[in-house]
N, C-alpha and C positions, 0 to 999 in steps of 0.2 A: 851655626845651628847646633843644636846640644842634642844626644839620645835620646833623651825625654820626648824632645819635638818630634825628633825623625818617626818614632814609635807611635806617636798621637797620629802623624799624619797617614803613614800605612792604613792606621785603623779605620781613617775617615773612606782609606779611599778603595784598600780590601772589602767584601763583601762579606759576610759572616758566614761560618760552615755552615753548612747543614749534615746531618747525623742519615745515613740511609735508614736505620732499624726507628727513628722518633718520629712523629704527628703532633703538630701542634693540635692542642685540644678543640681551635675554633675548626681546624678541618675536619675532626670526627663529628661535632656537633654536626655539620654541613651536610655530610654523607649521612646521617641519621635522618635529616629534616628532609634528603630527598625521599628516602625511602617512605617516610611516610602516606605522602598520596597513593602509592602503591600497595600498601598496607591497609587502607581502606576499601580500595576498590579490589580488593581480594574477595571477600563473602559474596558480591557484588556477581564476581567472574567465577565465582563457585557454582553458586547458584543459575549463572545464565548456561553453564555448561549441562548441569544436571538436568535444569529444565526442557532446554532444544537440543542441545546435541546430543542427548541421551538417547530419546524419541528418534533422532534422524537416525544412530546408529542402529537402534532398534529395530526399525520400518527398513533400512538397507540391507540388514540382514535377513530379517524378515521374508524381503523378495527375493530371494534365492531358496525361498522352503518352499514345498507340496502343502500349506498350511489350508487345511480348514478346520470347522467346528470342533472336528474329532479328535484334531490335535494340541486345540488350544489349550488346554489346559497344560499341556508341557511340549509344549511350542520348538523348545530347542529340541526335541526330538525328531521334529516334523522332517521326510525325505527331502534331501539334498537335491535341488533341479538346478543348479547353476544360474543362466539367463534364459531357461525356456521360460518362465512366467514373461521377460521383456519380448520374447518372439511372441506369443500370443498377443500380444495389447498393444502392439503393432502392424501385426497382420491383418490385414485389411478384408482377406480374404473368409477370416473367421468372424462369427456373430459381435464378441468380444472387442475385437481391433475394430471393425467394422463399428459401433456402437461409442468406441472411444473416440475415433478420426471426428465421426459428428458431433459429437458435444464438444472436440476441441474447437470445429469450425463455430459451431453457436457460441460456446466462450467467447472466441476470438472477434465477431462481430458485434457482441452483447459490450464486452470492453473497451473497444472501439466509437460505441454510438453511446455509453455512457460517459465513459471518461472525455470526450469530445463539448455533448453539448451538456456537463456537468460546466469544464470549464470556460465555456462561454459565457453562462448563465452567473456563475460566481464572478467571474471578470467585471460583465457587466451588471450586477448588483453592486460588486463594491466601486465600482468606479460614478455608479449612481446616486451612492452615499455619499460621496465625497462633496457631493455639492449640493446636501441636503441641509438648510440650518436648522429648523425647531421641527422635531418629532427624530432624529434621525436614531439617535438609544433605543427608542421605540421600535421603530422600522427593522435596528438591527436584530433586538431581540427575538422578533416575530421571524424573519429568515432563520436563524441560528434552532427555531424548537423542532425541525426535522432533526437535526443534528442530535441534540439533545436527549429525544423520546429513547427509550430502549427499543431496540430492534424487533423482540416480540409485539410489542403493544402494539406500533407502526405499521407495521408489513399486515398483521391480522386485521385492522382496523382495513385498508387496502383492501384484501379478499374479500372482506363482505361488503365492501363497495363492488367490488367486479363480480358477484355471484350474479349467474344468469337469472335465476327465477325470483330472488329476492334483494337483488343486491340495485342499490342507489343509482349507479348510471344507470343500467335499461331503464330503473323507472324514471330518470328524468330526462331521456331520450327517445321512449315509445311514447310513456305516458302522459308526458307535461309538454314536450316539444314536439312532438309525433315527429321526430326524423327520423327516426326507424321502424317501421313495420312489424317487427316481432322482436323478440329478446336475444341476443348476441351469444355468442360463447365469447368470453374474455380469460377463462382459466385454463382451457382445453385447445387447441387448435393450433391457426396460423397465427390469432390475437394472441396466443398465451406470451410470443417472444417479444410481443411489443405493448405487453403489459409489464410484465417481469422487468422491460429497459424504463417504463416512467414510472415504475415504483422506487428503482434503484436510484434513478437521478432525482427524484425525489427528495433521497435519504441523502446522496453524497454531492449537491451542489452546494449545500451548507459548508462542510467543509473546505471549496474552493472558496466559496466566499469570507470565509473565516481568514485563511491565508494568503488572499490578496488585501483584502484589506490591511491587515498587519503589515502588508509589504509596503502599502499608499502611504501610510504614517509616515513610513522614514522618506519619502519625496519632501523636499521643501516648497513651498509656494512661490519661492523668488522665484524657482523656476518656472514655474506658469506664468510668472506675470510678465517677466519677460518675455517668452515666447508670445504671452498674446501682443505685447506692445509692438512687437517684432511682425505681426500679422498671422501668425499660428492656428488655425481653428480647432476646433476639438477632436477631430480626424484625426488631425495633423498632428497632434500633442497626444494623441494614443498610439500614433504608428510611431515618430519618434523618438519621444520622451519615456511617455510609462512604460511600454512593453520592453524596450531596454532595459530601462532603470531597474524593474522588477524581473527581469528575465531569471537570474539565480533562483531566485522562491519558481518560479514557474516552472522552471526545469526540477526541482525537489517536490513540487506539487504536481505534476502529470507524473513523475515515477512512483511518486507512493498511491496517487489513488490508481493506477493502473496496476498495480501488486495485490493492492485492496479487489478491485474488482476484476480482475482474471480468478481471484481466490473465491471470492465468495461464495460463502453455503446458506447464511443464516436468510437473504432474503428470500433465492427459489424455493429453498425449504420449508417455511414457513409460509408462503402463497402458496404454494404446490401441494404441499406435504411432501410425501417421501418417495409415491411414485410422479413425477413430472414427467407430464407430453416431451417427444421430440423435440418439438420446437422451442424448449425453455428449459431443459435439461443441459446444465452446466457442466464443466467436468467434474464438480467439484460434487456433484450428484450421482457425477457413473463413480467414482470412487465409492462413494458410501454405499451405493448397491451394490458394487464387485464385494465389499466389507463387510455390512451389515446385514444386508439380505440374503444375497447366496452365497453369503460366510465362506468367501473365496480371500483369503486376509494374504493370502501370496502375492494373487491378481492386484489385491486392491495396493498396497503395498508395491507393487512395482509400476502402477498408475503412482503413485505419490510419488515414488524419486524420481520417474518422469517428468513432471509437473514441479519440482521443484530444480531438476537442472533445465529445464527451459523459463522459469524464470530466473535463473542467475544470467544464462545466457541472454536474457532479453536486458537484463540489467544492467552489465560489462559494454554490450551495444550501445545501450542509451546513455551511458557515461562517457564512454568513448567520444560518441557521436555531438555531447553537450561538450567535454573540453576540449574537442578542435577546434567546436566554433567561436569558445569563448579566449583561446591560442591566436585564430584568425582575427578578431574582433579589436 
């Protein structure tokens, strides 16, 4: 075997240097093209910081001022109170605390009996659809125009249905049906809390129905048909089948309409106006009084970061609580 050879074969069987200080040019390429998705979602993550975390920084600060009226104009001036605005709007024993603890129990049962029979009602419309053949576009469209209406039109069009002296039920319940004897209160009272719940579900069983049905799509039908040939009834194929299959969307769909309506201002407000009875006064109403009315912006302000770490904490739970079972599962 000659040098020549011996030299070929080293080369075939050495590996080539590499230089520590060089980059081949397709690895800069590479590291450029990653960067770039990040690079877009920059203005993106600018913008979502200035928008909401600005505000949350604000309002945190905020509640640690003596803020009212007097000071708003230069705000950061306002006296230093550390966390006595959170002892007042807790204390139970004050008008304040006392007035919050109730609108969070009326919250808490208002999102409770909405978010509930919201998802039922959406469950069972789109599951109703599915086995609709001619009119069902139709059908769907007419469910989806709660959704759709702007929230002023909706809710006011509501109020003068429920207005005692002029408003549409009493007269097609004293005066066309005669089942009731004289004209009701529906805006004021004990009916206020259970008007305020069928106007809401109203507005947000659209919704549910909107995001079950998009979840029915992705079911295939082989699977129905097997299970009916298997002997499966329609029960059976809803405890089994769908409510499994769909569970993911349902567990992203009771967390966000439960954030939606523990939150909501635009419906009491707009049935109510600004002063709302006990019975239908949300939290999200005692805030805007602590704020706007008696331009207590400390008070109101340390209602908000309340309100906003108990729903983180409700949220961590309900995640939690969703991926053990879907860990178990």
């Amino acid at each position: 075997m000659t040098d020549t050879d011996t030299r070929t074969r080293k080369a075939r069987v050495l590996p080539p240097r590499r230089s520590g200080a060089r980059t081949s040019p397709g690895t800069g390429r590479s590291r450029s093209r990653r960067r770039i998705p990040y690079l877009f979602l920059l203005p993106a993550l600018a913008l979502e910081i200035f928008v909401h975390f600005g505000p949350m920084v604000a309002g945190l600060v905020m509640s640690t001022l003596k803020l009212t009226q007097y000071q708003l104009a230069q705000w950061w001036e306002a006296p230093f109170v550390g966390l006595d605005n959170y002892g007042v709007v807790i204390d139970s024993d004050q008008p304040v605390g006392a007035s919050l603890i109730g609108s969070f129990l009326v919250t808490l049962g208002y999102t409770l009996i909405v978010v509930g029979v919201s998802w039922v009602l959406g469950l069972a419309g789109a599951i109703s659809l599915q086995r609709v053949g001619r009119g069902r576009g139709l059908m769907r469209t007419l469910f989806l125009v709660p959704y759709a209406l702007p929230v002023f039109a909706a809710v006011i069009t509501w109020r003068f249905l429920l207005q005692r002296d002029n408003g549409m039920l009493n007269h097609v319940l004293v005066d066309q049906l005669h089942l009731l004897d004289s004209n009701a209160f529906y805006l004021i009272g004990p009916n206020s809390f259970w008007s305020l719940c069928v106007v809401a579900i109203w507005r947000e069983w659209p919704f549910a129905f909107l995001m079950v049905m998009a979840a029915l799509q992705s079911i295939p039908e082989d699977v129905y048909e097997a299970s009916s040939l298997d002997g499966a009834g329609p029960w059976r194929q809803l405890r089994t089948m769908t409510l499994p299959l769909i569970s993911p969307v349902n567990q992203v769909l009771v967390l966000v309409m439960t954030l939606r309506t523990f939150r909501d201002f635009e419906t009491p407000y707009v049935l109510f106006g600004g002063s709302a009875p006990d019975e239908g006064r949300l939290i999200s109403l005692e805030i805007y009084q602590s704020s706007f009315v008696t331009f207590n912006f400390g008070l109101g302000s340390a209602m908000s970061v309340l309100l906003l770490l108990f729903l983180i904490l409700i949220t961590g739970i309900y995640l939690a609580v969703a991926r053990r079972r879907t860990n178990h599962a």
